[in-house]
C-alpha positions as CSV (number, residue, x, y, z in Angstrom):
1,X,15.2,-20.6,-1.1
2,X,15.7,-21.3,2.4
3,X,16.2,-24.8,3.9
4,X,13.5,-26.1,6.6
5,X,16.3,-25.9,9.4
6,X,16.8,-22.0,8.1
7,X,13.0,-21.4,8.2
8,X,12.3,-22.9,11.6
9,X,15.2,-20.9,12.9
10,X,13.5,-17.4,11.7
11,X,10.5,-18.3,13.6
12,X,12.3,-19.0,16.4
13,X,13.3,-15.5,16.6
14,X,9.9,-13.5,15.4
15,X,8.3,-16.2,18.4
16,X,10.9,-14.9,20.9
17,X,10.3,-11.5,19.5
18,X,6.5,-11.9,19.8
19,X,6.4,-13.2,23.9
20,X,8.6,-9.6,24.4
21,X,5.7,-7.7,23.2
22,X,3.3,-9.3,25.4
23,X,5.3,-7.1,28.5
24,X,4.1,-3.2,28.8
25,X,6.4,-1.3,30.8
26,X,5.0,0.6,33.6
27,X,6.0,3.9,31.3
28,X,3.7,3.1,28.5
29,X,0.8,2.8,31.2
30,X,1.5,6.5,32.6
31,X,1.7,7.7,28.9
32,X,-1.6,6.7,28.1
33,X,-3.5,8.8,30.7
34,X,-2.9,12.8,29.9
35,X,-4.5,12.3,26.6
36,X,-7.7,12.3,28.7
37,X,-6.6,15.5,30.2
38,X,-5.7,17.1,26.7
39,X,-9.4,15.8,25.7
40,X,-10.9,18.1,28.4
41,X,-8.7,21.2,27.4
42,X,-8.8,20.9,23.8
43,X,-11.4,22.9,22.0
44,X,-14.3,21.1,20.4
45,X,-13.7,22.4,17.1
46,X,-10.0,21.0,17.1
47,X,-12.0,17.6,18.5
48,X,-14.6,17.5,15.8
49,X,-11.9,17.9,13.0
50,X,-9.6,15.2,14.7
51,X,-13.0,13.0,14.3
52,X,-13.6,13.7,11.1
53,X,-10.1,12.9,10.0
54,X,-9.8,9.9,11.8
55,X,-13.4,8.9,10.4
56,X,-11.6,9.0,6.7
57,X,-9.7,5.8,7.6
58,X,-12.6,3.5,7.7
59,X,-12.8,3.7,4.1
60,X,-9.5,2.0,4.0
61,X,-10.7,-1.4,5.4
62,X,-12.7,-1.1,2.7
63,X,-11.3,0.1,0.0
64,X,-7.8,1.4,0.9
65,X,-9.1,4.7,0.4
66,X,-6.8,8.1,0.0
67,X,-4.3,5.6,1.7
68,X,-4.1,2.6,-1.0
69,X,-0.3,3.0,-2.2
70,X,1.3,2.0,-5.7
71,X,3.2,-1.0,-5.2
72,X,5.5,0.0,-8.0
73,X,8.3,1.7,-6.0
74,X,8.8,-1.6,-3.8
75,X,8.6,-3.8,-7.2
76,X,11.6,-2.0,-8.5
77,X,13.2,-1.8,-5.1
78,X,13.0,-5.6,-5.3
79,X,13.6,-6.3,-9.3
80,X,16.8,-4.3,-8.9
81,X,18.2,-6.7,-5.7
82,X,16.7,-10.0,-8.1
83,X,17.8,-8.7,-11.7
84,X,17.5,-12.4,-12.7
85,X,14.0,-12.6,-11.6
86,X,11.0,-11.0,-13.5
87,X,9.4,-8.8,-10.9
88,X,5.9,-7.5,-12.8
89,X,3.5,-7.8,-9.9
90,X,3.2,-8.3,-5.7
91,X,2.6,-12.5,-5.9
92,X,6.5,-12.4,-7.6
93,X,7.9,-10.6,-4.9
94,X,6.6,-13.9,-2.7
95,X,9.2,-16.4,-4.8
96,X,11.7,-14.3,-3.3
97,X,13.8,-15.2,-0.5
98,X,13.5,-14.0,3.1
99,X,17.1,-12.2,3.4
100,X,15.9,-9.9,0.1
101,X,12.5,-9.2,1.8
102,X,14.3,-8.3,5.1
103,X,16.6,-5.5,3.5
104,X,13.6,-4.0,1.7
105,X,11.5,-4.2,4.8
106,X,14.3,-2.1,6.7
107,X,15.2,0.5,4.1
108,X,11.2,1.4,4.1
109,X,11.4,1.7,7.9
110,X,14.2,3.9,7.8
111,X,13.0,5.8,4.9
112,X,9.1,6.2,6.6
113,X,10.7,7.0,9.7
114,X,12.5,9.8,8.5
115,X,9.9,11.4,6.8
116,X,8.1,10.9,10.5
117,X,10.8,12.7,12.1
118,X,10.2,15.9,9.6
119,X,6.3,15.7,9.9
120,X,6.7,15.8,13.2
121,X,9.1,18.4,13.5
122,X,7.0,20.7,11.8
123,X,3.6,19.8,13.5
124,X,5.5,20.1,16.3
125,X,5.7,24.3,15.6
126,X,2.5,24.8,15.6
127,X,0.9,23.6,19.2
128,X,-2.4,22.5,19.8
129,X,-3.8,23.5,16.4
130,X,-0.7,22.0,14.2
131,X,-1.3,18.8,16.9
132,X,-4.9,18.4,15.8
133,X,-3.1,17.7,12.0
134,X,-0.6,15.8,13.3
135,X,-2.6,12.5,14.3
136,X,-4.2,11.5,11.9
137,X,-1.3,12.1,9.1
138,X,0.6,10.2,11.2
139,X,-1.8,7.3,10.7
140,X,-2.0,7.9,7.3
141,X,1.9,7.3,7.2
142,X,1.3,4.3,9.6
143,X,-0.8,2.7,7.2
144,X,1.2,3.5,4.0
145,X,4.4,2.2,5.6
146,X,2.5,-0.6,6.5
147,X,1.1,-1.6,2.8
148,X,4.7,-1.1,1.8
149,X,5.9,-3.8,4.2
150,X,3.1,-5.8,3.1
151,X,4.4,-5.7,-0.4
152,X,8.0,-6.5,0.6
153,X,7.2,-9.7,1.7
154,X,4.6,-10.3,-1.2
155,X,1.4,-9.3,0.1
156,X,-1.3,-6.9,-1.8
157,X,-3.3,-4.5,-0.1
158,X,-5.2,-4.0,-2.5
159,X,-6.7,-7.4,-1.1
160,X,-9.3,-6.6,1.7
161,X,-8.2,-9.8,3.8
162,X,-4.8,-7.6,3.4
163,X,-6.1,-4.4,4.7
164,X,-7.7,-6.2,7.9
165,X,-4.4,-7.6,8.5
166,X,-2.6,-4.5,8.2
167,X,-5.1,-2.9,10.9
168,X,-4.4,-5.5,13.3
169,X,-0.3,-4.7,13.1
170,X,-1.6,-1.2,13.8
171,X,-3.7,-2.4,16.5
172,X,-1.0,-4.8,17.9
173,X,1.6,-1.7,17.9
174,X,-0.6,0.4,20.4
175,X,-2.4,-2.6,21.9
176,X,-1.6,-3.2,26.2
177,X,-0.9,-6.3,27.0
178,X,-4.2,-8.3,27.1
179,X,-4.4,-6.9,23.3
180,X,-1.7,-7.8,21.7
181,X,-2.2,-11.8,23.0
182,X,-5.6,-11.4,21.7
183,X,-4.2,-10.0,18.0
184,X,-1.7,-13.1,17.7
185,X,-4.6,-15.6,18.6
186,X,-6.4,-13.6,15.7
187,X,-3.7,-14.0,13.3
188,X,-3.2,-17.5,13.6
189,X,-5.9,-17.9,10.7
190,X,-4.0,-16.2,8.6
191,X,-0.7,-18.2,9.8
192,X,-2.5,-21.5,9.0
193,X,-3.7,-20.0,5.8
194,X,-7.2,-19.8,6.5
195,X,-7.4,-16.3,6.1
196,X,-9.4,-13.9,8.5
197,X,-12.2,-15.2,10.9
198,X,-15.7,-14.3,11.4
199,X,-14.3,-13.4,15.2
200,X,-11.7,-11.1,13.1
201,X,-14.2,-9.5,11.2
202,X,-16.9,-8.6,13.6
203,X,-13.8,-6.8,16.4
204,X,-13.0,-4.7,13.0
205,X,-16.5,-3.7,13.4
206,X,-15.4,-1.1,16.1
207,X,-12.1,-0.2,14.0
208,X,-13.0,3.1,15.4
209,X,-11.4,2.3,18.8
210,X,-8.2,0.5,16.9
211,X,-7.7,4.4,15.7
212,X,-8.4,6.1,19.2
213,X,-6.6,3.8,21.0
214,X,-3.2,4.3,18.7
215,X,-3.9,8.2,19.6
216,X,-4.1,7.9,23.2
217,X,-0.8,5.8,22.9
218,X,1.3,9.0,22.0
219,X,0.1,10.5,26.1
220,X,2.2,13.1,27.8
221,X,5.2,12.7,24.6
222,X,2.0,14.5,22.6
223,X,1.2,16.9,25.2
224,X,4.8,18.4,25.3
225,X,4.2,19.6,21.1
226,X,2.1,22.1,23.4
227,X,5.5,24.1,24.7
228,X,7.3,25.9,22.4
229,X,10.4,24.8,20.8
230,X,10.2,21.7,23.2
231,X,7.5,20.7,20.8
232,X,9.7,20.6,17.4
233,X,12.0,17.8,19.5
234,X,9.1,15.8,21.0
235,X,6.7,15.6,17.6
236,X,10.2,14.6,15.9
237,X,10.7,12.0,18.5
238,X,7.3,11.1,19.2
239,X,6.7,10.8,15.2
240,X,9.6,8.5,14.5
241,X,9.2,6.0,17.3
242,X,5.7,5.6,16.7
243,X,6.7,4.2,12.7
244,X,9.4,2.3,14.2
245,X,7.2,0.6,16.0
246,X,4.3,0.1,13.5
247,X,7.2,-0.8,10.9
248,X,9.2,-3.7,13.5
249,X,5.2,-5.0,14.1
250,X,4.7,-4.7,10.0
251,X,7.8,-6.5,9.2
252,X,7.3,-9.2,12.1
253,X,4.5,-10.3,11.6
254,X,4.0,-10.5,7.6
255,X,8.0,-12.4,7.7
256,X,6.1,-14.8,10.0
257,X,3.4,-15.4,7.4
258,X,5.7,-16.0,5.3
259,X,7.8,-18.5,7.0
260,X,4.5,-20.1,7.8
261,X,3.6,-20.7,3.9
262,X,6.6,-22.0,2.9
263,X,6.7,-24.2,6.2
264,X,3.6,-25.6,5.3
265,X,4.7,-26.0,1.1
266,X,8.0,-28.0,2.6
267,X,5.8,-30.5,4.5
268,X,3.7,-31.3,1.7
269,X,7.0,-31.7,-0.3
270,X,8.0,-34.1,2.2
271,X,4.7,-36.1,2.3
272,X,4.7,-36.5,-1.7
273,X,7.2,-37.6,-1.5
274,X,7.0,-40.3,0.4
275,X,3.7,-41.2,-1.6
């Protein structure tokens, strides 16, 4: 296991990595805006069915929903790298060490992100209609990648203080700046190991806006799955980036956890024993 000096060092890095995020470049403001423009053009049928999609996900704070995943595939991934250790269920995967947890973490991105890059391709064909699909299985991947991660780093979704945190990396991905200092101050419960607040609880209340704001982040890169041809390219691009993202926040943020717990399980080490 890794050495206090090792730990502080990692949280070093995810805190250095965390003040970056808190800085929204000019181009992710424009990108926000023709989504209101492609609200107005888009036909209510295609708006209605995007709603009632969308409206499928807030069974997944409660229950995980059609998006719960099977941890198995990550327990093996992780039994195979720790062949000495008996990996049986997602509390094992947490005796493991950080550099293990890392390399699963980053083969799920890459893997997620390719199957992005082909979902996005092919929504990509079909225009306005295909686009209208293309949102919310893209959340559905978002999420999925997400409980993977989770997993990695020995976290269960099937835990409902799990799936709220797993919203808020979604959230923190698409978030302007203003958010995403607001969704660290939110974490920090779950950092100090108190779990989620009340304050926590009652913003999920409105998860509603967590799942229209992450659409509106995609903008005019969305927009351009109108044109022919140009579309394939940009729902490819548009696709992967967006998991990269959600998959970097994923990964941060549950390492830091992580390092947290075992920061705090070193101190009270320490303290007993100087008792």
């Amino acid at each position: 296991m890794e050495t206090k000096e090792q730990l502080l060092a990692e949280l070093e890095s995810i805190n250095k990595w965390e003040q970056e995020q808190k800085h929204l470049w000019i181009w992710d403001k424009i990108a926000r805006l023709p989504f209101k423009l492609l609200d107005k053009v888009t036909p209510k049928i295609i708006q209605d069915k995007i709603a009632l999609l969308l409206d499928e996900i807030g069974s997944f704070i409660q229950t995980g929903g059609q998006y719960l995943v099977q941890e198995k595939t990550v327990l093996k991934r992780v039994q195979e790298a720790h062949p000495k250790l008996t990996i049986e269920s997602v509390e094992d995967v947490g005796r493991v060490n950080l550099q293990t947890m890392d390399a699963i973490a980053e083969e799920l991105k890459k893997s997620r992100a390719n199957m992005a890059t082909v979902q996005g391709a092919s929504t990509g064909i079909g225009g306005l209609f295909t686009l209208a699909v293309d949102i919310p299985l893209l959340l559905g991947l978002s999420l999925k990648t997400l409980q993977e991660i989770a997993i990695a780093y020995g976290y269960d979704p099937k835990q409902k203080a799990e799936r709220i945190f797993i919203i808020k990396c979604l959230q923190f991905t698409s978030s302007d700046v203003v958010g995403k200092k607001a969704i660290l101050t939110d974490l920090s419960g779950f950092y100090e190991g108190r779990g989620q607040s009340r304050e926590m609880m009652s913003q999920l209340q409105g998860w509603r806006e967590v799942v229209y704001t992450y659409r509106d982040q995609f903008g005019w890169k969305k927009m351009m799955q109108l044109i022919p041809v140009a579309g394939v390219i940009f729902g490819a691009f548009t696709n992967r980036s967006a998991v990269l993202d959600v998959a970097e926040a994923g990964s941060m943020l549950y390492k830091k956890r992580r390092i947290m717990e075992r920061l705090q399980e070193t101190n009270k080490q320490a303290e007993g024993s100087y008792d």
